[in-house]
C-alpha positions as CSV (number, residue, x, y, z in Angstrom):
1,X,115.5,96.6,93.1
2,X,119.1,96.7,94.2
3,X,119.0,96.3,98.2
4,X,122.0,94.7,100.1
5,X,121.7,91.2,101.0
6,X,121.1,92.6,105.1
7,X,118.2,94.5,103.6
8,X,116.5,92.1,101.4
9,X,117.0,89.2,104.0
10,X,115.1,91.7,106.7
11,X,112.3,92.1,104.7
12,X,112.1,88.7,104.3
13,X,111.9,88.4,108.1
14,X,109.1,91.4,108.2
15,X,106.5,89.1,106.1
16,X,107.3,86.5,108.5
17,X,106.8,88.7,111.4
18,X,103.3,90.6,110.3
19,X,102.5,86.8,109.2
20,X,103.0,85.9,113.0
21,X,101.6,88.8,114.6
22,X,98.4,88.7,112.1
23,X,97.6,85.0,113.8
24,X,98.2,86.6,117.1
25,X,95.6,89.3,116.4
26,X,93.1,87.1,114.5
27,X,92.2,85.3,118.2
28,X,91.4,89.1,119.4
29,X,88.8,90.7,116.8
30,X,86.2,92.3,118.8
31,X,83.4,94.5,118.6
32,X,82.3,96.2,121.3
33,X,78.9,95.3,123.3
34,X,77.0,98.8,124.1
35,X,74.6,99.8,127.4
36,X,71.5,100.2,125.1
37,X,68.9,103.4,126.0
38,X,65.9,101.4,125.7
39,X,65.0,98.4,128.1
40,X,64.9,95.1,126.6
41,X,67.3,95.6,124.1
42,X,71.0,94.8,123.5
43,X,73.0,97.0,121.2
44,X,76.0,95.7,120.0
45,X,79.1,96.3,117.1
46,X,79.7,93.3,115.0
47,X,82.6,93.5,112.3
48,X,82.5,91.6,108.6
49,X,85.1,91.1,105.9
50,X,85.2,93.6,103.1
51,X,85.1,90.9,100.8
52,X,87.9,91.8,98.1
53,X,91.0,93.7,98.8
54,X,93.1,95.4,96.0
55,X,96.9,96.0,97.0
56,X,99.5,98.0,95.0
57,X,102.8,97.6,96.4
58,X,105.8,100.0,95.5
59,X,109.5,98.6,94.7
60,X,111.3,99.8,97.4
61,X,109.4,97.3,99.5
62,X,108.4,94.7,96.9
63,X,107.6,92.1,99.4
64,X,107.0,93.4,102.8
65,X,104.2,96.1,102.3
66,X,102.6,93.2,100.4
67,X,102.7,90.7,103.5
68,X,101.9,94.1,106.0
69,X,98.5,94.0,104.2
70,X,98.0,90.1,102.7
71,X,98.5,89.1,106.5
72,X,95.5,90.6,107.9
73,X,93.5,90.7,105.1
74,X,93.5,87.2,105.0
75,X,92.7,86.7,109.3
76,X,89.9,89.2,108.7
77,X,88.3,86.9,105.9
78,X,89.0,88.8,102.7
79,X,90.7,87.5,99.6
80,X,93.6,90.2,98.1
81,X,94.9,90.6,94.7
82,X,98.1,91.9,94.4
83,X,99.5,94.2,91.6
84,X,103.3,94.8,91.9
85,X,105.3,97.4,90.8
86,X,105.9,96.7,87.2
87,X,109.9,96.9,88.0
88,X,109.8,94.1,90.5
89,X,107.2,91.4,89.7
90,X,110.3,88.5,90.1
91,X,110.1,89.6,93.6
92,X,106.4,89.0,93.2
93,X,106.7,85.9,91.8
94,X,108.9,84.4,94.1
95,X,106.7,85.4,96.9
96,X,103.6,83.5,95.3
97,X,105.9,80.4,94.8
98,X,106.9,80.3,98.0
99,X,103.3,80.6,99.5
100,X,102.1,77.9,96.8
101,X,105.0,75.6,98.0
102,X,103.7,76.4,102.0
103,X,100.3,75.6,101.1
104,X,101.5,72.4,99.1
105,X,104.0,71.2,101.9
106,X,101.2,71.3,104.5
107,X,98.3,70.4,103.0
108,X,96.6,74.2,104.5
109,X,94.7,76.1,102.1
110,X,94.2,79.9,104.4
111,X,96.4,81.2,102.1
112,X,96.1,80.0,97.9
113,X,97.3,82.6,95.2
114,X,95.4,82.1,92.5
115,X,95.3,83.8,89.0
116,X,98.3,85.4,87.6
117,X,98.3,87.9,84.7
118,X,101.3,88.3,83.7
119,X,102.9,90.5,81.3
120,X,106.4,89.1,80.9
121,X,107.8,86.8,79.1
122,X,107.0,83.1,78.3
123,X,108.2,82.0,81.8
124,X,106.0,83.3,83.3
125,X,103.2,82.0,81.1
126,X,104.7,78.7,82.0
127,X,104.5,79.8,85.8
128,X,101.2,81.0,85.3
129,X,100.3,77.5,84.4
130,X,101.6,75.9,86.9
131,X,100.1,78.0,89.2
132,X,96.7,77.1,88.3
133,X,97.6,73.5,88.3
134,X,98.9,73.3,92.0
135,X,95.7,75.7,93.1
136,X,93.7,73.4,91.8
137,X,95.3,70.3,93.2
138,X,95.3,72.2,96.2
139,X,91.6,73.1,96.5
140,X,89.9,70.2,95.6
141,X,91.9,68.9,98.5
142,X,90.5,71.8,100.8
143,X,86.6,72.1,99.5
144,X,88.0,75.8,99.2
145,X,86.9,78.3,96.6
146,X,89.9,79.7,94.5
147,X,91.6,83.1,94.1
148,X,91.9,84.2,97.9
149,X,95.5,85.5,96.8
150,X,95.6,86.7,93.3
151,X,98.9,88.0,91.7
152,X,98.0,90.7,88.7
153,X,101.3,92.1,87.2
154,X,101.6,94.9,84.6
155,X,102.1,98.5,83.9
156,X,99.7,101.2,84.9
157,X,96.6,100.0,83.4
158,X,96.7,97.0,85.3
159,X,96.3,99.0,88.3
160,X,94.1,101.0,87.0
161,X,91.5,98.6,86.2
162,X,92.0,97.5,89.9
163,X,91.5,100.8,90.9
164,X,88.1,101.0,88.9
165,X,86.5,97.8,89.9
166,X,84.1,98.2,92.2
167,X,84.2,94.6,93.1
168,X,87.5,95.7,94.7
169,X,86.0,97.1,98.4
170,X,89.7,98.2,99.4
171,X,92.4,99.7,97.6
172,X,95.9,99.8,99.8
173,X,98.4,101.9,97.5
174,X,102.3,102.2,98.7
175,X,104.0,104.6,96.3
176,X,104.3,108.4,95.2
177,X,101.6,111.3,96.9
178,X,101.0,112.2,92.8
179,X,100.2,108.8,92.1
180,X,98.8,108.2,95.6
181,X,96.5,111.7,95.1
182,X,95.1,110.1,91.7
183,X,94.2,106.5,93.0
184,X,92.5,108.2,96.0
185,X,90.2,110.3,93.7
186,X,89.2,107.3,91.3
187,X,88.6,105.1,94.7
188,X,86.4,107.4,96.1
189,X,84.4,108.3,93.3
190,X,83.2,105.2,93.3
191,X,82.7,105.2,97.5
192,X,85.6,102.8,97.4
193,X,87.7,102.4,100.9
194,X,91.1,104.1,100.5
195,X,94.6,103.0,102.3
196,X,97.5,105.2,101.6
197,X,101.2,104.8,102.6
198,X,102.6,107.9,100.7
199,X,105.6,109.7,100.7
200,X,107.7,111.5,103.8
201,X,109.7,114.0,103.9
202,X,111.0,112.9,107.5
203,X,113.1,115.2,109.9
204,X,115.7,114.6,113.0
205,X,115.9,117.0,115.5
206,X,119.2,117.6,117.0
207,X,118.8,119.2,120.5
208,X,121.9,120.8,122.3
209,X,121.6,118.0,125.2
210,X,121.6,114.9,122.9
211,X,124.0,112.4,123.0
212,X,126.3,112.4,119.6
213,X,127.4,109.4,119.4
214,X,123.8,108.0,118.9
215,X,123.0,111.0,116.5
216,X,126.0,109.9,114.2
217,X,125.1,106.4,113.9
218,X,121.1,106.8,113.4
219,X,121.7,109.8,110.6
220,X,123.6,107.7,108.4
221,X,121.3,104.5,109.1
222,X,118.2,106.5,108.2
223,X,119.9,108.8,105.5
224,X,121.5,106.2,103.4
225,X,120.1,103.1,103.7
226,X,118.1,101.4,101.2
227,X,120.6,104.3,99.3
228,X,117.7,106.7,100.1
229,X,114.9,105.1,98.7
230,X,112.8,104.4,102.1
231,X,109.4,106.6,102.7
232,X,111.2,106.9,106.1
233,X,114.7,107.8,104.8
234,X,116.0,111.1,106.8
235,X,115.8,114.2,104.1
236,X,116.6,116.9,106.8
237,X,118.3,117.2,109.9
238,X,117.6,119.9,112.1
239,X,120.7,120.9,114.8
240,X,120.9,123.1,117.4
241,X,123.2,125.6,116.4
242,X,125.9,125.1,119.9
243,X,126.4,121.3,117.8
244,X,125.8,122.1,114.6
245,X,129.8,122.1,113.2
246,X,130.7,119.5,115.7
247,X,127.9,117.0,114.2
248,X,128.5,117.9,110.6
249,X,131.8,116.9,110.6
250,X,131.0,114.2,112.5
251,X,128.6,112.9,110.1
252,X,130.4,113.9,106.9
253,X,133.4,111.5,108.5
254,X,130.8,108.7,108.5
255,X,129.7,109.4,104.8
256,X,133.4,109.2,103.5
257,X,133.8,105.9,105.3
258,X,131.1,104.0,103.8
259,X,132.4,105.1,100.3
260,X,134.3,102.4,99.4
261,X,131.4,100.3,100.9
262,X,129.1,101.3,98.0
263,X,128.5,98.5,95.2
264,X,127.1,95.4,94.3
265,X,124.1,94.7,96.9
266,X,124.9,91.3,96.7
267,X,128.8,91.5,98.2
268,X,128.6,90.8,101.9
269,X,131.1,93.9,101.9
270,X,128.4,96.2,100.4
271,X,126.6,99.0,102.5
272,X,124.7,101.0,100.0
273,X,123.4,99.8,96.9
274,X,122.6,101.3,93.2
275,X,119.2,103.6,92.8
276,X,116.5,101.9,91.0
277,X,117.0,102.5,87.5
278,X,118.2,105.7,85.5
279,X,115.4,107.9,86.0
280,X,116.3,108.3,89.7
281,X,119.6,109.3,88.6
282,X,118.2,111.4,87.1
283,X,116.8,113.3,89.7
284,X,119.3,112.8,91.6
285,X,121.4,115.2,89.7
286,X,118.5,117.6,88.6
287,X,118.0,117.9,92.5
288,X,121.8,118.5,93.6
289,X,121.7,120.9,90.6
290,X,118.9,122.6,92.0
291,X,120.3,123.2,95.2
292,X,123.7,124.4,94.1
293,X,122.0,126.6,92.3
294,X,119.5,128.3,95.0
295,X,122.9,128.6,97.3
296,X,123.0,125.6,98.5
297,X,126.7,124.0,99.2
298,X,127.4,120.3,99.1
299,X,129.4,119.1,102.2
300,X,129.9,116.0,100.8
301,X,129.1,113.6,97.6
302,X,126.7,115.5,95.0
303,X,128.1,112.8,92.2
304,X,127.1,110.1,90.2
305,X,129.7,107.0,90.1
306,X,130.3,107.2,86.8
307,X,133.3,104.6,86.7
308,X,130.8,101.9,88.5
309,X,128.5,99.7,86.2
310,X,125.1,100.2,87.4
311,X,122.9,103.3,89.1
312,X,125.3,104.6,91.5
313,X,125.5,107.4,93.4
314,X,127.3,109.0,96.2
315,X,125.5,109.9,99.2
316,X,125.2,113.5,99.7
317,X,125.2,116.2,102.5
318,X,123.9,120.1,101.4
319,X,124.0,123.1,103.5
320,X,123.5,126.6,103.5
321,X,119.7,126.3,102.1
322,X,116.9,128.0,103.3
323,X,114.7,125.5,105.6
324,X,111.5,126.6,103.5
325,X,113.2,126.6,100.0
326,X,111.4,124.6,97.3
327,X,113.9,122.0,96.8
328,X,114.2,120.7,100.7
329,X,110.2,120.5,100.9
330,X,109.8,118.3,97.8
331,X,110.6,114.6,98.5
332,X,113.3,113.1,96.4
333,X,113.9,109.1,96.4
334,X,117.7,109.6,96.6
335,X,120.3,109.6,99.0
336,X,119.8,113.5,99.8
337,X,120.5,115.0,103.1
338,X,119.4,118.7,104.0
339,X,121.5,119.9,106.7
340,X,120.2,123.2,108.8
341,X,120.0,125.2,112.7
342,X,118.2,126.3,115.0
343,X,117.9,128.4,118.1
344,X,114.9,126.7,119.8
345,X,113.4,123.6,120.2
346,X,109.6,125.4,119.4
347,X,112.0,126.9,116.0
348,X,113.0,122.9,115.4
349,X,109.2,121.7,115.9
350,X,108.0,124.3,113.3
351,X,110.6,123.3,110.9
352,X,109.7,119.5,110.9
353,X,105.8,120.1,110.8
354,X,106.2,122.6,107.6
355,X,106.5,120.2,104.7
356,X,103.6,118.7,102.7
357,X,104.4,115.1,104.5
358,X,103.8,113.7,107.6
359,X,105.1,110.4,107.9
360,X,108.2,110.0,110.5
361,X,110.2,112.1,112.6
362,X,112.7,111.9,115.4
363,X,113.7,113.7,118.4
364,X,117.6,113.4,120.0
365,X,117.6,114.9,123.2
366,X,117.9,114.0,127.3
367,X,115.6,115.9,128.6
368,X,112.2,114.5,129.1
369,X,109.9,117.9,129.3
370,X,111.3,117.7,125.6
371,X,110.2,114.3,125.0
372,X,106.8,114.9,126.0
373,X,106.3,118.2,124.4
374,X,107.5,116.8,120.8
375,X,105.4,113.7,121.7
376,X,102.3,115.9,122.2
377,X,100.0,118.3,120.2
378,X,102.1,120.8,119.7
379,X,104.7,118.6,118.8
380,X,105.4,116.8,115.6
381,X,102.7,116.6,113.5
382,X,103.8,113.1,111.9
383,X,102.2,109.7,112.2
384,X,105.6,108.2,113.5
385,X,106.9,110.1,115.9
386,X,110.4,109.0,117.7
387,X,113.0,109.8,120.5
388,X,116.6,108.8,120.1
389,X,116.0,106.6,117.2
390,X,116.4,106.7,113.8
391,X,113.2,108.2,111.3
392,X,113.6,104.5,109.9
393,X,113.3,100.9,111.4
394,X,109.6,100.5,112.5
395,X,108.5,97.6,114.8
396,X,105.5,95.2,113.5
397,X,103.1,95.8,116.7
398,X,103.1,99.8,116.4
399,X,100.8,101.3,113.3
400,X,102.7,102.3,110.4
401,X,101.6,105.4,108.5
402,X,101.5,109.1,108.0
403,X,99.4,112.0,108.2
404,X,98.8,115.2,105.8
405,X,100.0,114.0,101.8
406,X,101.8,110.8,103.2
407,X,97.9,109.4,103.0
408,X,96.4,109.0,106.6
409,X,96.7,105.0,106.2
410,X,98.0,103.0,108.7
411,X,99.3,99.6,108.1
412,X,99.8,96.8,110.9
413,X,99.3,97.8,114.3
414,X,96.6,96.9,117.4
415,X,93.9,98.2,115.4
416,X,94.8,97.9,112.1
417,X,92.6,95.0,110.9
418,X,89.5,97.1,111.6
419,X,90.5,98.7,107.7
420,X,90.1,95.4,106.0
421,X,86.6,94.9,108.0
422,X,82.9,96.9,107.5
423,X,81.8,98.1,111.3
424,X,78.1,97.1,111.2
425,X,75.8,98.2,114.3
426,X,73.1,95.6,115.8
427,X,70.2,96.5,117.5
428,X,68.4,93.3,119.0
429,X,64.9,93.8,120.1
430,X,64.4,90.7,123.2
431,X,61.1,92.2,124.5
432,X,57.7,92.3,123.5
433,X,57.7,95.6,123.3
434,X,57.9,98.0,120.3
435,X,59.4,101.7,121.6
436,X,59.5,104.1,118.7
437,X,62.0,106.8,118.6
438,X,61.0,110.2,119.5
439,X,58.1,108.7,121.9
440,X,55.9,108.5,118.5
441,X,53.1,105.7,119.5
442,X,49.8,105.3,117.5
443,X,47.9,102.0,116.9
């Protein structure tokens, strides 16, 4: 999809870190045993597998979101077929190798892929096969029944017969809140469960106490990286208006250094990659044009790199736009930052909490009746909510997910395995007595 080596490596490591934290949690399911109202009975939670879980992965993450939800699917006792993006099923591929070669090497069979249909090319016809082969080797080995991870790849109506099946007790979608809004409509129709990692339109707040030499570093981390194409990638920042010029040439000085750094992800050299493909280009432009156009003025970038071979675009900084106009509250997937002031912190809150998102946002200040009010309910309104760090760079133990269009999913986390599972409660009757609700007796 066109991340830096860095990038792509740390994903990598974040399948291998949700793989090691799901073991963790697996030895700490739990329901919860209940004081029960009547004497001689126990009252009691117990929690069951959902049985089949559907995931839909996005491409900015192609193999990370996939482990974030494979990994406890699997402890909790479900089996998962995966449907890819249909721009990054290689990435797909290789990840189903690699856990077929696992499996192979050490003779364990927790986690088998299983079926592949795949729409591309005769390779992966002859993967396919292959596939099949080693999964059955493998099983007859385990006395296991096949499929527990099943790779499905293909354009929309692949997902959509996912979507539909109401074999499938769990759909987890990562991708757009238009396609997200569509998949949660089908799911429920049927009285499907629903997981939802949408977009974010994600805010730092720049209070006139924070330290700037941790501001500087964090924007550009969160702004830019992944060359804007994180749900957590910083859209707007929010200063106080005693820093405001300082910090915007401050930041705009960072931009212009990282310029020459912007290429081929897989140079070592390379900070910021190409956009996915030419329709993001595309709205790339449409969006700079948009804002140029409502009075917006671009502090830096605002242009495609023509002259490189490949999606490229320059990182860009606009100012001088209303907070509330229509261009800074719809989400782009681009390096696009929104640059604006305030007078009070309460001003600041208001502007973070007014888009349609509510995925991650991030406080800079030193003063902790700040921290706590931000932290609280009249605070951010978002499902990840920071102090001096970056909107981006979540750790595996805290749940990941947003609130309003960004879905209300959460994904890894203390608690999160209780969404693969179906919360049953048990009522066990050890007397020899019968007490009927409401005191209702009769012979």
């Amino acid at each position: 999809m066109g991340k830096i080596s860095a990038e792509g490596v740390g994903e990598v490591q974040e399948y291998v870190d949700i793989c090691d934290y799901a073991t963790g949690l697996s030895r700490s399911l739990n329901g919860q045993i209940l004081p029960s109202e009547r004497s001689g009975h126990a009252l009691l939670e117990q929690w069951n597998p959902l049985g089949v879980v559907g995931v839909i992965s996005a491409f900015n993450f192609p193999c990370a979101v996939y482990g974030w939800n494979n990994a406890l699917a699997l402890v909790t006792g479900n089996a998962v077929v995966w449907k890819p993006a249909p721009s990054t099923p290689l990435i797909a591929v290789a990840v189903t190798k690699w856990v077929i070669v696992f499996v192979v090497d050490i003779g364990f069979c927790l986690i088998v892929p299983g079926s592949a249909l795949l729409k591309i090319e005769t390779l992966f016809f002859l993967y396919n096969h292959m596939t099949f082969r080693l999964i059955e080797d493998v099983l007859k080995k385990n006395n296991l029944p096949g499929g527990l991870c099943s790779l499905v790849c293909g354009e929309g109506d692949v997902g959509q017969a996912l979507v539909k099946d109401k074999r499938v007790n769990l759909v987890s979608f990562t991708g757009s809140t238009e396609v997200g809004r569509i998949i949660g409509q089908q799911v429920q129709a049927r009285f499907g469960k629903i997981l939802l990692e949408l977009g974010g339109n994600n805010a730092i707040i720049v209070n006139d106490d924070a330290d700037l030499n941790m501001v500087v570093p964090a924007t550009v981390f969160a702004a830019v990286g992944t060359a804007g194409q994180r749900c957590t990638t910083t859209r707007r920042l929010i200063v106080h208006e005693s820093v405001y010029d300082q910090l915007l040439e401050r930041v705009k000085k960072a931009y212009a250094q990282f310029e020459s750094r912007i290429g081929d992800p897989l140079e070592q050299n390379t900070i910021i990659g190409p956009l996915h493909n030419e329709v993001a280009v595309m709205k790339y432009k449409v969006t700079v044009a948009e804002a140029i156009a409502t009075g917006g003025k671009v502090e830096y970038g605002g242009k495609v790199l023509d002259d490189k071979e490949g999606n490229y675009v320059l990182p860009t900084i606009v100012s001088g736009l209303p907070h509330d106009a229509p261009v800074v509250l719809r989400e782009t997937f681009a390096p696009i930052l929104y640059v604006f002031k305030f007078k009070t912190l309460d001003e600041a809150v208001k502007i973070n909490n007014e888009v349609a998102q509510g995925l991650s946002s991030s406080l800079f200040t030193n003063n902790i009746q700040n921290v706590f009010k931000w932290m609280g309910p009249k605070g951010s309104d978002c499902g990840i909510v920071n102090v001096n760090i970056p909107t981006s760079g979540a750790e595996i133990g805290g749940a990941f997910g947003g609130e309003k269009e960004t879905g209300g999913g959460r994904e890894s986390g203390s608690d999160s395995w209780k969404q693969y599972m179906r919360r049953s409660t048990c009522t066990i009757n050890f007397s020899k007595e019968l007490p009927l609700a409401q005191g209702i007796k009769f012979e």
